[in-house]
Biopython code that builds the backbone (N, CA, C, O; Angstrom):
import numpy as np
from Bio.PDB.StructureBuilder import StructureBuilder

atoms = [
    (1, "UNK", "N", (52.635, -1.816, 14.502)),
    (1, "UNK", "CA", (51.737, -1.040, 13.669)),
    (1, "UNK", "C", (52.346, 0.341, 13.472)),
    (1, "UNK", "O", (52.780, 1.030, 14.395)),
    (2, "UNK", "N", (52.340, 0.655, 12.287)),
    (2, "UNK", "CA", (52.702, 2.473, 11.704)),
    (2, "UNK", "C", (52.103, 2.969, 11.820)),
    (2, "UNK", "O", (51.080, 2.313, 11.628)),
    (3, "UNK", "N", (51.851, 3.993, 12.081)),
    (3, "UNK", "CA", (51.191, 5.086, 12.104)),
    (3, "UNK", "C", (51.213, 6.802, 10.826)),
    (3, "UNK", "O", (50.561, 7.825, 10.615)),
    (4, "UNK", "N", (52.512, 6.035, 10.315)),
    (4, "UNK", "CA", (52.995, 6.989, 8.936)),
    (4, "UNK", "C", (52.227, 6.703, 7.964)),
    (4, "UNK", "O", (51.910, 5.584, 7.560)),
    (5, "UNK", "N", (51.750, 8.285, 7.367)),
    (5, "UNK", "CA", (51.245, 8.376, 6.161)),
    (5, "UNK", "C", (51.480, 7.362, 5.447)),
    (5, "UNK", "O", (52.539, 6.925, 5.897)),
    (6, "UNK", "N", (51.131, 6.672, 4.558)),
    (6, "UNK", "CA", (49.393, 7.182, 4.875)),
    (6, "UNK", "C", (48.565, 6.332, 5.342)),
    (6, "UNK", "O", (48.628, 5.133, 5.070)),
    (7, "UNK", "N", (47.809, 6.783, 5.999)),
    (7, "UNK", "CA", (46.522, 6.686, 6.945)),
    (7, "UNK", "C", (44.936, 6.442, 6.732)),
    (7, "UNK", "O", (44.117, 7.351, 6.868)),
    (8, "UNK", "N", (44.651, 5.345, 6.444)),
    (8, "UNK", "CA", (43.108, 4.695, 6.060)),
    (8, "UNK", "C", (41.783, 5.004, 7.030)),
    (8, "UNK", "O", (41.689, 5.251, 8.232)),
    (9, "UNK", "N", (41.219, 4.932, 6.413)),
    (9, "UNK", "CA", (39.948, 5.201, 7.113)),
    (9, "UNK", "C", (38.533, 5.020, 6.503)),
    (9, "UNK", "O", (38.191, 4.975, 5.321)),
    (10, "UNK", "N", (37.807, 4.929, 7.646)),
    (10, "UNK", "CA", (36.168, 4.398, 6.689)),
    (10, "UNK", "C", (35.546, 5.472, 7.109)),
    (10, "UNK", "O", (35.326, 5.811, 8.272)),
    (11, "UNK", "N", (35.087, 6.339, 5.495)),
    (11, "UNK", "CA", (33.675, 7.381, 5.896)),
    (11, "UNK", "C", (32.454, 7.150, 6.255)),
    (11, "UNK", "O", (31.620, 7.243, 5.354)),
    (12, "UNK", "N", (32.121, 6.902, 7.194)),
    (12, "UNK", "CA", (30.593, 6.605, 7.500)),
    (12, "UNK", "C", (29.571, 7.235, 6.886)),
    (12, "UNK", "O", (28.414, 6.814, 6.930)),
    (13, "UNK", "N", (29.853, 8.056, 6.406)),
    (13, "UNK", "CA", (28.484, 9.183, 5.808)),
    (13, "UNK", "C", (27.852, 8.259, 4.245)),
    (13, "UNK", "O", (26.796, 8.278, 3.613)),
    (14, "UNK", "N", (28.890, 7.673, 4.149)),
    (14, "UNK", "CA", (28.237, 6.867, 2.645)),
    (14, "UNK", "C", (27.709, 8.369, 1.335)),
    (14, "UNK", "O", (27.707, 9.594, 1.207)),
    (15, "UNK", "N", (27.370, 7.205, 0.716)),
    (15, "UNK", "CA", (26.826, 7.815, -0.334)),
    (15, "UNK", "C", (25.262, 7.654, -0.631)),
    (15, "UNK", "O", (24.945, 6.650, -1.268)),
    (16, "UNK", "N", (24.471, 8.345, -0.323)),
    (16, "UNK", "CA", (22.988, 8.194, -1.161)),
    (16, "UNK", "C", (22.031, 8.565, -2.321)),
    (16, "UNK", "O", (21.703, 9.737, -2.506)),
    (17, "UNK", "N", (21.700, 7.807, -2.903)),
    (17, "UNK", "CA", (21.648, 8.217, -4.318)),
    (17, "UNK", "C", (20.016, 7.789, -3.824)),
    (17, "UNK", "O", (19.590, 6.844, -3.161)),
    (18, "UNK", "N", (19.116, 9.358, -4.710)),
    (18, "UNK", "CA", (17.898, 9.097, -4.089)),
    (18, "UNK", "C", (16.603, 9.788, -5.305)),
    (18, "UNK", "O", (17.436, 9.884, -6.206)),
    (19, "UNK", "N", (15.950, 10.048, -5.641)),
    (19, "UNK", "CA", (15.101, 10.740, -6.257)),
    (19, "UNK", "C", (14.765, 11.819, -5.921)),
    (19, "UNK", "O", (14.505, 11.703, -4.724)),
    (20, "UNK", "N", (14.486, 13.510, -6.425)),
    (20, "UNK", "CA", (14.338, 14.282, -5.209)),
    (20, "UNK", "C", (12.894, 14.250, -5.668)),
    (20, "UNK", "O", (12.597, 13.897, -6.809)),
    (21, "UNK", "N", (11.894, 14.664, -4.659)),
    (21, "UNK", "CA", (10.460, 14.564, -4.858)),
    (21, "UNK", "C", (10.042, 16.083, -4.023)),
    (21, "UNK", "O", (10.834, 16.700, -3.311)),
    (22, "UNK", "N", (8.999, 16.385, -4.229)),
    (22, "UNK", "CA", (8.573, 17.149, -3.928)),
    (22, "UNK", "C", (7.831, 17.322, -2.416)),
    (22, "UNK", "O", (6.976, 16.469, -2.179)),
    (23, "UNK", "N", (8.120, 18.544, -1.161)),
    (23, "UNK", "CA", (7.165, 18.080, -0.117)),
    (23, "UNK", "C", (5.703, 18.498, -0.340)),
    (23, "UNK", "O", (5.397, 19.187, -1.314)),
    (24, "UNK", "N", (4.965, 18.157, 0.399)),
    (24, "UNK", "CA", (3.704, 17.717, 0.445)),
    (24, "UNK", "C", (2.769, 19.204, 0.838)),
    (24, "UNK", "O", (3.146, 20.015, 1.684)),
    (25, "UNK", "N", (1.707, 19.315, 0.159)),
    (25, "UNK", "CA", (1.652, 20.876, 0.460)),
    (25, "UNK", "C", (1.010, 21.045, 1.846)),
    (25, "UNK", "O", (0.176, 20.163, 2.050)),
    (26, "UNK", "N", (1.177, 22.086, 3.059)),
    (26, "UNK", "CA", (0.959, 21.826, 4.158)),
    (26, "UNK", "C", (-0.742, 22.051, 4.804)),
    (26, "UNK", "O", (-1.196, 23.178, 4.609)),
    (27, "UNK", "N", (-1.495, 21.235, 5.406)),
    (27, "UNK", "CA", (-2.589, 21.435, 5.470)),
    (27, "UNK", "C", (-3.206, 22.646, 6.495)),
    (27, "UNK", "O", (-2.855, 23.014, 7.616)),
    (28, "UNK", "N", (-4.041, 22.988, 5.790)),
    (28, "UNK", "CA", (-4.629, 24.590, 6.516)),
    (28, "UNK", "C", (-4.817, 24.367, 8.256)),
    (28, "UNK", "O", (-4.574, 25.229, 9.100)),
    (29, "UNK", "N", (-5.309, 22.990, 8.514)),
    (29, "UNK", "CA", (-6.091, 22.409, 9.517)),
    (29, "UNK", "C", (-6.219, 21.124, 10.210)),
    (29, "UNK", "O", (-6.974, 20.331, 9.647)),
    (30, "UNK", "N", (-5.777, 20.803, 11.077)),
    (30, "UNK", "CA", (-5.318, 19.409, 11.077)),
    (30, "UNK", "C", (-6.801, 18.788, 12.114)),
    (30, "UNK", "O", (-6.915, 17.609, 12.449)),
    (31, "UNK", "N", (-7.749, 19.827, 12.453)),
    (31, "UNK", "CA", (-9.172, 19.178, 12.665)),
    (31, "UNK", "C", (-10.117, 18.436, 11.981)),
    (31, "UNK", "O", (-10.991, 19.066, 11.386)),
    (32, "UNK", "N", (-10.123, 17.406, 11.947)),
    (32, "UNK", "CA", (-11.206, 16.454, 11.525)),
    (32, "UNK", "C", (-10.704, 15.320, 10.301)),
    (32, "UNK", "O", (-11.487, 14.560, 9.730)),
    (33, "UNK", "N", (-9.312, 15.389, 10.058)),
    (33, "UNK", "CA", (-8.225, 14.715, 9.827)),
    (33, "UNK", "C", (-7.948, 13.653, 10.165)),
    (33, "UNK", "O", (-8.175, 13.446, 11.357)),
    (34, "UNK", "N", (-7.407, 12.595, 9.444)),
    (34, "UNK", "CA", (-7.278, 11.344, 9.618)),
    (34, "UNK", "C", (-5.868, 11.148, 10.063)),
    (34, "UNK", "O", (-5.063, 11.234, 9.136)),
    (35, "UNK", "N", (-5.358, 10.907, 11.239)),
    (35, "UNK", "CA", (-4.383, 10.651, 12.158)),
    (35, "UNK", "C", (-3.515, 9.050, 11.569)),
    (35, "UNK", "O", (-3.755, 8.179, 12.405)),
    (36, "UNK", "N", (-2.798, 8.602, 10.635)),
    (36, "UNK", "CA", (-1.719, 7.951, 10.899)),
    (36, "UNK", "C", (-0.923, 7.754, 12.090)),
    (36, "UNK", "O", (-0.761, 8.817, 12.691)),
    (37, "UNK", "N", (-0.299, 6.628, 12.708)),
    (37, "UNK", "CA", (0.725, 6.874, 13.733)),
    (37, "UNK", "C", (1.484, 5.378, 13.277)),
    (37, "UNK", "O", (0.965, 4.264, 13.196)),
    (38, "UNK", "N", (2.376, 5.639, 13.112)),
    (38, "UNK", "CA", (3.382, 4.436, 12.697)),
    (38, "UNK", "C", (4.371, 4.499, 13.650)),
    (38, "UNK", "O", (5.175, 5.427, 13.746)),
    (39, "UNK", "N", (4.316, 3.305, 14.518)),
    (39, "UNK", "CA", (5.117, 2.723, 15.661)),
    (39, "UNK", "C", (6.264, 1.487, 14.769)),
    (39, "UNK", "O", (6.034, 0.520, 14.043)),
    (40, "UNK", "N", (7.271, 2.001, 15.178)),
    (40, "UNK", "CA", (8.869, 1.334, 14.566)),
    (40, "UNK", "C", (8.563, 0.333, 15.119)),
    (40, "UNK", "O", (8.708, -0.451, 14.181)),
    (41, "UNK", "N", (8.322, -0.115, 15.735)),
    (41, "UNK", "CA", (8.351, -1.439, 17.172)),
    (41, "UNK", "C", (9.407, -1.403, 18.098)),
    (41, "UNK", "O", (9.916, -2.456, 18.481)),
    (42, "UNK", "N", (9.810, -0.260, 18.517)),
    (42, "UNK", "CA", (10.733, 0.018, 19.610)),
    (42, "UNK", "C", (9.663, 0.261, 20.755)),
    (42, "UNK", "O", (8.547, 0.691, 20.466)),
    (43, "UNK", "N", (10.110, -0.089, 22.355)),
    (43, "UNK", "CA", (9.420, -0.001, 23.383)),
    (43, "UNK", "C", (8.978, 1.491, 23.424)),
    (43, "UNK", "O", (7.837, 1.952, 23.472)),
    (44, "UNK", "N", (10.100, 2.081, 23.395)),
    (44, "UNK", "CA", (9.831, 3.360, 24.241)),
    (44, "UNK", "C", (8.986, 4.633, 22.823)),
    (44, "UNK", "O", (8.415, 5.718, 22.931)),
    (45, "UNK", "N", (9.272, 3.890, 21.830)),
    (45, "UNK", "CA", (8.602, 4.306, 20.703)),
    (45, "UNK", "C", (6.856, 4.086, 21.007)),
    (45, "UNK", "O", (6.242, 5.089, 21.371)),
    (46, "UNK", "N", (6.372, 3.255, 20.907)),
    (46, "UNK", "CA", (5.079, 2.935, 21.091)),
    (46, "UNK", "C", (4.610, 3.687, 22.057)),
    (46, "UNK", "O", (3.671, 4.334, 21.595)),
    (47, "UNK", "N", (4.842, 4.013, 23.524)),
    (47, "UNK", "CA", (4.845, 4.631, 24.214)),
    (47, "UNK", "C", (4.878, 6.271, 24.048)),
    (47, "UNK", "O", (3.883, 6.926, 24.358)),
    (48, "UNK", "N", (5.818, 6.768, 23.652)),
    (48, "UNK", "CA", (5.899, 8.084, 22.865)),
    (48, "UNK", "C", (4.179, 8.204, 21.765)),
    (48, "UNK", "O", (3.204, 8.838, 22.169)),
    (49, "UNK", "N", (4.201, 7.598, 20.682)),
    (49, "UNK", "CA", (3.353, 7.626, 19.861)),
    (49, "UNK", "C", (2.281, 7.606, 20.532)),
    (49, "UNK", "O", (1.574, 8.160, 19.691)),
    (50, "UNK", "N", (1.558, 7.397, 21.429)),
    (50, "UNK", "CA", (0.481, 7.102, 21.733)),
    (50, "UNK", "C", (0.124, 8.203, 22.980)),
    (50, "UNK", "O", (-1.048, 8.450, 23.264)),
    (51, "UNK", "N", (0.938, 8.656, 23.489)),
    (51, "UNK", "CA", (0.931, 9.597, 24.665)),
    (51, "UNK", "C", (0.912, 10.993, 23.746)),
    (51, "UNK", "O", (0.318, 12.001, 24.127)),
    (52, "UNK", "N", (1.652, 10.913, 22.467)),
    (52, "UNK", "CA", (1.822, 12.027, 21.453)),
    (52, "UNK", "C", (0.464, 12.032, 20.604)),
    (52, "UNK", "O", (-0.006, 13.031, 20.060)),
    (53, "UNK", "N", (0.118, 11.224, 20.591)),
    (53, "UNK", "CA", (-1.565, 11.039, 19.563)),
    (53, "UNK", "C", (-2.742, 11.411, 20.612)),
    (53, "UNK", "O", (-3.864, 11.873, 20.409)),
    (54, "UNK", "N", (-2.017, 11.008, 21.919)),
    (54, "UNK", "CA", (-3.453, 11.550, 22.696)),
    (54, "UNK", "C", (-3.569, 13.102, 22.916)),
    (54, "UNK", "O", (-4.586, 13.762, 23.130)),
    (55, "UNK", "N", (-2.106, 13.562, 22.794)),
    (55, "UNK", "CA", (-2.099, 15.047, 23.384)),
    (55, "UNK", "C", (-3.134, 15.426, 21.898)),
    (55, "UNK", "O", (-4.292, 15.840, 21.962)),
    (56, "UNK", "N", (-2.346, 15.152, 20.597)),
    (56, "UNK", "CA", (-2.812, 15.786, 19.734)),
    (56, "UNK", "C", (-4.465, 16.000, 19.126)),
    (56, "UNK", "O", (-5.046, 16.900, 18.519)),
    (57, "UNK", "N", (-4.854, 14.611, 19.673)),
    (57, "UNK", "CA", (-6.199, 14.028, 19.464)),
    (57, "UNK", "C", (-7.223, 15.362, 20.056)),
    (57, "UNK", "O", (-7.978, 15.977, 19.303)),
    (58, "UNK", "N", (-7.050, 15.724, 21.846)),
    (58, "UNK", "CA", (-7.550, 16.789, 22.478)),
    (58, "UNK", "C", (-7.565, 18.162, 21.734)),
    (58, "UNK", "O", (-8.396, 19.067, 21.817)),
    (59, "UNK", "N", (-6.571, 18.090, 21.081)),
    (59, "UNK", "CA", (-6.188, 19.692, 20.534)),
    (59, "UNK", "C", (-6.821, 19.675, 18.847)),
    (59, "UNK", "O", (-7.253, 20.561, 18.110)),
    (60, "UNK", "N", (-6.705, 18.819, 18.760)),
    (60, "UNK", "CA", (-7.254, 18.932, 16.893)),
    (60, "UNK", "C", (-8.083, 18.013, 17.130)),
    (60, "UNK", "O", (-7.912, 17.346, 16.109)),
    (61, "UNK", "N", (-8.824, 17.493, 17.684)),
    (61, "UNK", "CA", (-10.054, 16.581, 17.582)),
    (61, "UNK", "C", (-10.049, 15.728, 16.224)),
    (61, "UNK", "O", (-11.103, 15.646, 15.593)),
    (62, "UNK", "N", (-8.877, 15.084, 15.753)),
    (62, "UNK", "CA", (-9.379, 14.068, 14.562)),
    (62, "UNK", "C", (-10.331, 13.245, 14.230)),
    (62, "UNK", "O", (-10.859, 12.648, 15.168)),
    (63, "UNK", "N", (-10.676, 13.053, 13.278)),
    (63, "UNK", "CA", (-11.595, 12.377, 12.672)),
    (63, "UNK", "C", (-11.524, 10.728, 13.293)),
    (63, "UNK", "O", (-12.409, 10.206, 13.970)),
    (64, "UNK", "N", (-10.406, 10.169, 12.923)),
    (64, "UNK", "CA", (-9.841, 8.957, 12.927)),
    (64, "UNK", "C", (-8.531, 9.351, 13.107)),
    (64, "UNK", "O", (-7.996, 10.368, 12.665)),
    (65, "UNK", "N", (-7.674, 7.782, 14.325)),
    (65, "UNK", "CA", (-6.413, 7.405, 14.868)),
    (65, "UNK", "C", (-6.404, 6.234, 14.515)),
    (65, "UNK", "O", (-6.906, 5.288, 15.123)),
    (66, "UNK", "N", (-5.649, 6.205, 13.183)),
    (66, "UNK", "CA", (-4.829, 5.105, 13.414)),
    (66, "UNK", "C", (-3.673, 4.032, 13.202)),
    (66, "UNK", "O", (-2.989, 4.164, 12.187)),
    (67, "UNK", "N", (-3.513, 3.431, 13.698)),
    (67, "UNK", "CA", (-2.126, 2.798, 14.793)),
    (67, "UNK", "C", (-1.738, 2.200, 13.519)),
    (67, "UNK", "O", (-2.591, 1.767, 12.744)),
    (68, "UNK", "N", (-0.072, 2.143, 13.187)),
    (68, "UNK", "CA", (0.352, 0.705, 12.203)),
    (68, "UNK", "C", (1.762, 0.215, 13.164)),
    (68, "UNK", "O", (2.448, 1.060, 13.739)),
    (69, "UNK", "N", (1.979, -0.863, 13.214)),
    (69, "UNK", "CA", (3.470, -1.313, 13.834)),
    (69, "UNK", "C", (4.509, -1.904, 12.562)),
    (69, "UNK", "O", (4.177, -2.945, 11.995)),
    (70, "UNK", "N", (5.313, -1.449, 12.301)),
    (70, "UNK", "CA", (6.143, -2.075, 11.666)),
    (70, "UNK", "C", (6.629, -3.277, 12.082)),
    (70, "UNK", "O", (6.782, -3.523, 13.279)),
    (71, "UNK", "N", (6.929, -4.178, 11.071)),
    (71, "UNK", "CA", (7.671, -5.685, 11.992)),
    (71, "UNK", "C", (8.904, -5.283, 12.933)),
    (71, "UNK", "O", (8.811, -5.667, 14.099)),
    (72, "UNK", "N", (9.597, -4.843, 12.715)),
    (72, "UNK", "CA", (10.436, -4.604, 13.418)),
    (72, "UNK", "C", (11.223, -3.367, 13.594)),
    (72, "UNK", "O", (10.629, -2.895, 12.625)),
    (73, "UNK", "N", (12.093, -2.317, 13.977)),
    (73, "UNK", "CA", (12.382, -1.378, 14.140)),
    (73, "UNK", "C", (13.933, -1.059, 12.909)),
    (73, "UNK", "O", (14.544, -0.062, 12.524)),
    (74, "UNK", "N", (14.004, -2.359, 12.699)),
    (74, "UNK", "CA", (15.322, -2.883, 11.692)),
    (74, "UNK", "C", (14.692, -3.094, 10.401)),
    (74, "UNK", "O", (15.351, -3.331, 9.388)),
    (75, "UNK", "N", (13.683, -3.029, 10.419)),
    (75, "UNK", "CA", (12.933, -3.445, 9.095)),
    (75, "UNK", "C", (12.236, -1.915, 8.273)),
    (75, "UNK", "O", (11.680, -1.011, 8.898)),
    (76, "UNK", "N", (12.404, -1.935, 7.066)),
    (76, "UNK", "CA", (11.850, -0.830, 6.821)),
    (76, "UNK", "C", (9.945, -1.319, 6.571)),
    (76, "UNK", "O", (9.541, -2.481, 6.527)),
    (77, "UNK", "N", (9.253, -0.323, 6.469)),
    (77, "UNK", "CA", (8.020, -0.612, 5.927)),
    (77, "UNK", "C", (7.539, -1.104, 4.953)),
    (77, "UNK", "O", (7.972, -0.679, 3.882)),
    (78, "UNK", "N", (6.572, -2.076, 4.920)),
    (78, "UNK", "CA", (6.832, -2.978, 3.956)),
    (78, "UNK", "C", (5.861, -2.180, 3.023)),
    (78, "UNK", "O", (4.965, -1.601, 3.637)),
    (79, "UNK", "N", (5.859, -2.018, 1.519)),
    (79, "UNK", "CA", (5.235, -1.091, 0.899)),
    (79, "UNK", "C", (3.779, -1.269, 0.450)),
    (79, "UNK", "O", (3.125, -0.499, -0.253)),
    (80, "UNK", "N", (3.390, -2.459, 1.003)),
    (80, "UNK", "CA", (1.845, -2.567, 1.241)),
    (80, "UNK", "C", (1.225, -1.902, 2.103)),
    (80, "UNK", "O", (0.024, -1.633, 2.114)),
    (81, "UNK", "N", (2.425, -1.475, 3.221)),
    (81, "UNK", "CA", (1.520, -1.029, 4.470)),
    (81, "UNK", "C", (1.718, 0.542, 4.375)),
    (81, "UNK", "O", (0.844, 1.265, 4.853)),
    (82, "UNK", "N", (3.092, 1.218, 3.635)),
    (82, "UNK", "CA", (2.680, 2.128, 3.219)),
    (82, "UNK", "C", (1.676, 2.741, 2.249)),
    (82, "UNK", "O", (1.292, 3.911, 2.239)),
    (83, "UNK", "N", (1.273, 1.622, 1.333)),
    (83, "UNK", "CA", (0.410, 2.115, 0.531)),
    (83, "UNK", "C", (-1.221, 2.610, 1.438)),
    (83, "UNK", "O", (-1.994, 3.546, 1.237)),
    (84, "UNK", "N", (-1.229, 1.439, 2.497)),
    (84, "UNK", "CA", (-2.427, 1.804, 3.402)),
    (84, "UNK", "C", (-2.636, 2.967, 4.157)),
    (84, "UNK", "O", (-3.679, 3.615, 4.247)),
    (85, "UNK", "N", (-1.589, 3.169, 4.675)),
    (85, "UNK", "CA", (-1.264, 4.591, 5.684)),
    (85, "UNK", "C", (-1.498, 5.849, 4.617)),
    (85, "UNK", "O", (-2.171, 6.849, 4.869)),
    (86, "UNK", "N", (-0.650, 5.524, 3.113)),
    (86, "UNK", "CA", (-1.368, 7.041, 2.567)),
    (86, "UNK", "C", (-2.883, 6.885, 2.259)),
    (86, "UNK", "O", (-3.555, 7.876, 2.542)),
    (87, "UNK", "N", (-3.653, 5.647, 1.644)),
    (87, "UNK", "CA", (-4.877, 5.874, 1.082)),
    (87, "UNK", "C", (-5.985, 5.947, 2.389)),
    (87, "UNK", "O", (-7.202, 5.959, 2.205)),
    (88, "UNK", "N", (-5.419, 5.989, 3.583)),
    (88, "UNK", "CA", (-6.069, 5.784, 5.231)),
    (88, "UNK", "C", (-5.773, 7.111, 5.702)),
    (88, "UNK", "O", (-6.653, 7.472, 6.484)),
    (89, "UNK", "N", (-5.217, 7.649, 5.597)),
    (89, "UNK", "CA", (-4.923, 8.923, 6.581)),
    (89, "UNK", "C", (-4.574, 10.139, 5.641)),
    (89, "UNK", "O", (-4.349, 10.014, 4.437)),
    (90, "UNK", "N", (-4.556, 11.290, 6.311)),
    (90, "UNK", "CA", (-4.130, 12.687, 5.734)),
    (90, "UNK", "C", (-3.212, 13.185, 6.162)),
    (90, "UNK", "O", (-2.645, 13.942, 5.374)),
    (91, "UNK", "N", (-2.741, 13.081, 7.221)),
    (91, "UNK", "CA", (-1.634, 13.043, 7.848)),
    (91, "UNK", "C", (-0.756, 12.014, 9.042)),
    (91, "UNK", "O", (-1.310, 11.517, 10.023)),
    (92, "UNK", "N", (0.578, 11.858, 8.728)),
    (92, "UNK", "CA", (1.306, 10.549, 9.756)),
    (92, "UNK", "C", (2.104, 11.262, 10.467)),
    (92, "UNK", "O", (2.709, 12.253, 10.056)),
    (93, "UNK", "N", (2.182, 10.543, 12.196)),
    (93, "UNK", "CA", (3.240, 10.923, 12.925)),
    (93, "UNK", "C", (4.102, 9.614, 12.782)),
    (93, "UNK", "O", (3.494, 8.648, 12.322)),
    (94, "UNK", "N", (5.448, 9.433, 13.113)),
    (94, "UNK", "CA", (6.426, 8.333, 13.605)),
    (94, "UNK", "C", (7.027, 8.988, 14.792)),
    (94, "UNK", "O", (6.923, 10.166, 15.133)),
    (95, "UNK", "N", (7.685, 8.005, 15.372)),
    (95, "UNK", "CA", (9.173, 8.629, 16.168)),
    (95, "UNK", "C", (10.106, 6.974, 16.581)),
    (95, "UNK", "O", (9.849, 5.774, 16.677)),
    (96, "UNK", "N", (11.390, 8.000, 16.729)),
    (96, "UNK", "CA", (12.265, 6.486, 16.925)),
    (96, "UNK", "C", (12.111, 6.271, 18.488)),
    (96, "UNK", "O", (12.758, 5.266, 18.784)),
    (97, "UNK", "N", (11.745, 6.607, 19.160)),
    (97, "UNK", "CA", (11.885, 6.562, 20.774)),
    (97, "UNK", "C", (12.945, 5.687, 21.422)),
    (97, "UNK", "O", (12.724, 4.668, 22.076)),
    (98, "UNK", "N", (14.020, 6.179, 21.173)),
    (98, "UNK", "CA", (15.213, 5.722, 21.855)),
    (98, "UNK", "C", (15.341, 7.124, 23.383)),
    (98, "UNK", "O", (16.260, 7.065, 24.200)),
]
sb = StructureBuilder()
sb.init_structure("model")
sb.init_model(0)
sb.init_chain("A")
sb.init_seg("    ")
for serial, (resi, resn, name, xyz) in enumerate(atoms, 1):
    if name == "N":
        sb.init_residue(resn, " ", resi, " ")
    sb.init_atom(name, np.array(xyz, "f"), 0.0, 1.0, " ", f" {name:<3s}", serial, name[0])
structure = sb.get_structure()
């Protein structure tokens, strides 16, 4: 094997081609608010989310918690279930819990 110019390689960074959208305007108050929590289906994820929803639950007293699992942690969300999480909640937590 050579090692002389020239020299190949794979960029990992890729390319993403995306829409830019606008963020979301930020809410005054997150008391009495409808709590999303979308669990990837990773172990230590579910775990996180739920220990993280309880802290938050005490401190902002939400209205409603609640839970969605994705099929799998490899899978993106399927866009039915996002459609539920926005017309269900006012605000969502996730996390990858690795």
């Amino acid at each position: 094997m050579s090692f002389a110019p020239p020299l190949y390689g794979y960029d990992p960074r890729g390319v993403v081609v995306a829409e830019a959208r606008k963020v979301s305007p930020r809410v005054p108050s997150l008391r009495g608010l409808r709590l999303g929590v979308l669990d990837n289906a990773k172990v230590k994820a579910g775990r996180l989310l739920v220990y993280t929803a309880e802290i938050l639950q005490q401190e902002f007293g939400f209205a409603q918690v609640n839970t969605y699992v994705k099929r799998g942690f490899s899978y993106t969300a399927d866009p039915a279930m996002i459609r539920d999480i926005a017309a269900a909640n006012d605000v969502v937590i996730t996390a990858i819990g690795d």
